[in-house]
C-alpha positions in Angstrom: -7.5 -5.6 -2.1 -8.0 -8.9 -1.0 -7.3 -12.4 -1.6 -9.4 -15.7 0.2 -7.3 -17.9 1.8 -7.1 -20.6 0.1 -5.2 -18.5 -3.2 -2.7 -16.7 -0.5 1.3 -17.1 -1.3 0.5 -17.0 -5.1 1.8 -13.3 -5.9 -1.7 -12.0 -6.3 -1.6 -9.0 -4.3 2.1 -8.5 -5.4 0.6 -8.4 -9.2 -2.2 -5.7 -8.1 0.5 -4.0 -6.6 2.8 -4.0 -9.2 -0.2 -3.1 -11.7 -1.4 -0.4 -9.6 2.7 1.2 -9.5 3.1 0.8 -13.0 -0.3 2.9 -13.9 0.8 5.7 -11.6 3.7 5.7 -12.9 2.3 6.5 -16.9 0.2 9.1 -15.0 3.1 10.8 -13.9 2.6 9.9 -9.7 5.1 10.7 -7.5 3.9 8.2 -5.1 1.5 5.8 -4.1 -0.7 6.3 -1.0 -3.0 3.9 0.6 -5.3 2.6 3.5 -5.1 -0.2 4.6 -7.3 -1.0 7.5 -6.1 -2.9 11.0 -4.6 -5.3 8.3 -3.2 -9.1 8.8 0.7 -9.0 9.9 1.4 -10.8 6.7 0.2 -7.7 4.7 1.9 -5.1 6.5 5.1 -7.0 6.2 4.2 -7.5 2.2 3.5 -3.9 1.8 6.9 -2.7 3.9 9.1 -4.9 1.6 8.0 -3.6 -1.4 9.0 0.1 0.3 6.0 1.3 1.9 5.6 3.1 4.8 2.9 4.4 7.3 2.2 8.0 7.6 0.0 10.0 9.2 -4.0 9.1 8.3 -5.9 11.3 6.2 -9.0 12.4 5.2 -11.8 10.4 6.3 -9.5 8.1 8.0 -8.0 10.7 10.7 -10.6 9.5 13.2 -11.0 6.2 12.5 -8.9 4.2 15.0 -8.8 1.0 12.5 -7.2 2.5 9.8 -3.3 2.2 8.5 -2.2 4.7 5.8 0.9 4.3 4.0 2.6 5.8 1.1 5.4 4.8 -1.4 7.7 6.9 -3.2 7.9 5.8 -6.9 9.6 9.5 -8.1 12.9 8.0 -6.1 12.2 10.7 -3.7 12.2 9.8 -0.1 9.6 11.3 2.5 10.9 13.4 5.2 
């Protein structure tokens, strides 16, 4: 996802986000798992409130030194 500058800090990613939990949810996900890429501090600090955290990459991303995954729990089960 990505917003342009100029429509940042107007709850446009939150909304995708928000979207994007409530759809997994219906499908019966237990969590929420993403790549970010070397991402702007802003958006790691965006995705961390709203409870995500970085794991270990995965699949194509293993190798790839500019990648960020992390996951959120949306079951209300933590990852440990």
């Amino acid at each position: 996802m990505y917003v342009v500058a100029e429509r940042r800090g107007r709850g446009i990613s939150r909304a995708v986000l928000e979207a994007l939990e409530a759809t997994a949810r219906e499908l019966g996900a237990s969590s929420i798992v993403l790549e970010t890429g070397v991402a702007p501090a802003g958006c790691d600090r965006a995705l961390r409130l709203r409870g995500y955290v970085p794991i270990p990459a995965f699949g194509a991303y293993v190798t790839s030194a500019s990648s960020v995954c992390m996951e959120r729990r949306i079951d209300g089960v933590s990852r440990a």
